[in-house]
C-alpha positions, 0 to 999 in steps of 0.5 A, spaced: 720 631 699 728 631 696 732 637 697 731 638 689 723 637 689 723 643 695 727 647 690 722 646 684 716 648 689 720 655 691 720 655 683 712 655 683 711 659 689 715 665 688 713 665 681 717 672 678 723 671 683 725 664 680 722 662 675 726 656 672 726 648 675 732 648 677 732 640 677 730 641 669 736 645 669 740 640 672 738 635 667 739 638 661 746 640 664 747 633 664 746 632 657 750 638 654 757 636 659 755 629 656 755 631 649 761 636 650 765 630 653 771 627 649 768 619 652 763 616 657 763 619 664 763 617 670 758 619 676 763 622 679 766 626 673 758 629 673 758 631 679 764 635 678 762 637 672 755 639 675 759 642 682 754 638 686 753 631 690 753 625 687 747 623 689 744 627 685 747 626 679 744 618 680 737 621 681 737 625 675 740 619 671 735 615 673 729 619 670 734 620 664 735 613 663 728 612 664 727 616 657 732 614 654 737 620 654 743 617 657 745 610 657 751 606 661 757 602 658 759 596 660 764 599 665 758 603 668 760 610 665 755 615 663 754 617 654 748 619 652 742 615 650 740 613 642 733 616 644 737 623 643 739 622 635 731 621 634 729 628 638 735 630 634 733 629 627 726 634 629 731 639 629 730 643 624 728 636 619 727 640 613 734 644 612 738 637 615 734 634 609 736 639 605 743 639 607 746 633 607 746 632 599 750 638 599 755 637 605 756 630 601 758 633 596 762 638 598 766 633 603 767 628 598 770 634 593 774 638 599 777 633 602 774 635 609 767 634 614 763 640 611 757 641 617 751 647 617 752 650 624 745 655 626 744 660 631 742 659 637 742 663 643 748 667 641 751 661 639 753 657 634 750 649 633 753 644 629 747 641 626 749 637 621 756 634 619 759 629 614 766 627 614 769 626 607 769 618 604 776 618 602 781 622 606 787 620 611 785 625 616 779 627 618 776 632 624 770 630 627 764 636 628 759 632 632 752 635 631 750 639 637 757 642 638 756 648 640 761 655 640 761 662 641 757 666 635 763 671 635 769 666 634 769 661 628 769 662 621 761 660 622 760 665 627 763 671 623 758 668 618 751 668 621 753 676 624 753 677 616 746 677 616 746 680 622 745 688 623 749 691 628 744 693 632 743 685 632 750 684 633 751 688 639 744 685 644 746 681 648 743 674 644 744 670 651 744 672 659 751 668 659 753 670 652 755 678 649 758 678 642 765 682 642 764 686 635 769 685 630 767 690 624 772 689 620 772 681 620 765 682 617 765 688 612 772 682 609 766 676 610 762 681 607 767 683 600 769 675 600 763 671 600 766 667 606 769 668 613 775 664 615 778 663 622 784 659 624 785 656 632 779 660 633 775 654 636 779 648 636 787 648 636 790 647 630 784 647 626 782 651 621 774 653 618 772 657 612 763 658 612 758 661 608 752 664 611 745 661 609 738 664 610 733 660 609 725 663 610 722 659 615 730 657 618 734 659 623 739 663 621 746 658 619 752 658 615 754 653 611 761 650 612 768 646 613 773 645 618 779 642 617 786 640 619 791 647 619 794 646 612 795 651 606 788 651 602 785 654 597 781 659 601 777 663 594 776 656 591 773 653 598 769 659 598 766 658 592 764 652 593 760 652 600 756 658 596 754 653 591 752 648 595 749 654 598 745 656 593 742 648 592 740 648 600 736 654 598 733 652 592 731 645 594 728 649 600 724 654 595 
């Protein structure tokens, strides 16, 4: 029995005191330092990322390879594997369907990738993006990216729908929300958030909130390279493209 299979055994005995696989938490760690790695890793960079020996990360890869979730490139790094954009168009299929004509739309008009993030655990996800057709330059928002609900236009977004009372609970054991009345009360007046070098460097954003019954809670929303933009006119258009995301899901 490994070290990993005694600690799930614990898990199962003790019940109350320890409830989660500590085995499981490690795989799914090992796709979310993938997924938020700027390229293909290493074994040895995992098990860095991970803080734990690298003959574990090679137990969890192969269970993880074996299910398609990871792959190797030809040098022998670690990226995720294509079975996950399968798993991840399930997520929340209807309002991604819904979504990516708007998104195109509105990318292709503004010159910049427009993405839905949904709220998930105190957190924001990026569940879908579209990057412009035609521009010199573009930022990438990959699907799954994740941030802290109370940075990021997004985020001030999606605490619009939010009471108080929501906002101030904890919505994740690691993650408390700093609250920011007066930014929200503006997102409020305006119809749109907006933040600069909040999430990334460099980077602004503008968002919407959208509410869908059935859906978690989002924002519809663009993110693009810091320059002077027309933040009403932006606005304006994420909440209509809003507006045709909920119609079609009506």
């Amino acid at each position: 029995m490994t070290v990993d299979d005694r600690a799930d055994t614990a898990d199962t005995i003790e019940g109350a005191k320890a409830p989660h696989s500590q085995t499981l938490s490690r795989g799914i760690r090992v796709l979310e330092v993938l997924a938020e790695a700027a390229g293909p890793l290493t074994i040895a960079e995992l098990a860095a990322a991970l803080d734990v020996h690298r003959s574990i990360v090679y137990r969890l890869l192969r269970t993880l390879e074996d299910h398609g979730l990871v792959g190797r490139t030809a040098s022998g790094s670690i990226e995720l594997g294509a079975r996950l954009a399968a798993l991840a168009r399930s997520v929340s299929r209807d309002l991604q369907s819904a979504a990516l004509p708007e998104l195109t739309a509105v990318a292709n008009d503004l010159g910049m990738t427009a993405f839905v993030g949904i709220l998930d655990h105190g957190e924001v996800v990026t569940l879908v993006s579209v990057e412009p057709r035609h521009a010199h330059a573009t930022v990438a928002q990959r699907p799954g990216t994740r941030h802290a609900l109370a940075v990021g236009a997004p985020g001030i977004a999606i605490q619009t729908l939010l009471t108080r009372e929501q906002r101030r609970r904890p919505l994740a054991a690691e993650s408390r929300l700093d609250l920011d009345d007066d930014r929200i009360t503006e997102a409020h007046e305006r119809g749109f958030a907006v933040s600069r070098d909040e999430v990334i460097p460099g980077m602004a954003s503008v968002a919407v909130p959208l509410a869908v019954p059935g859906q978690p809670l989002a924002a519809l929303a663009v993110v693009y390279i810091g320059v002077q933009a027309r933040l009403d006119d932006i606005g304006a258009r994420l909440a209509r493209a809003a507006r045709g995301i909920r119609a079609e899901l009506s």
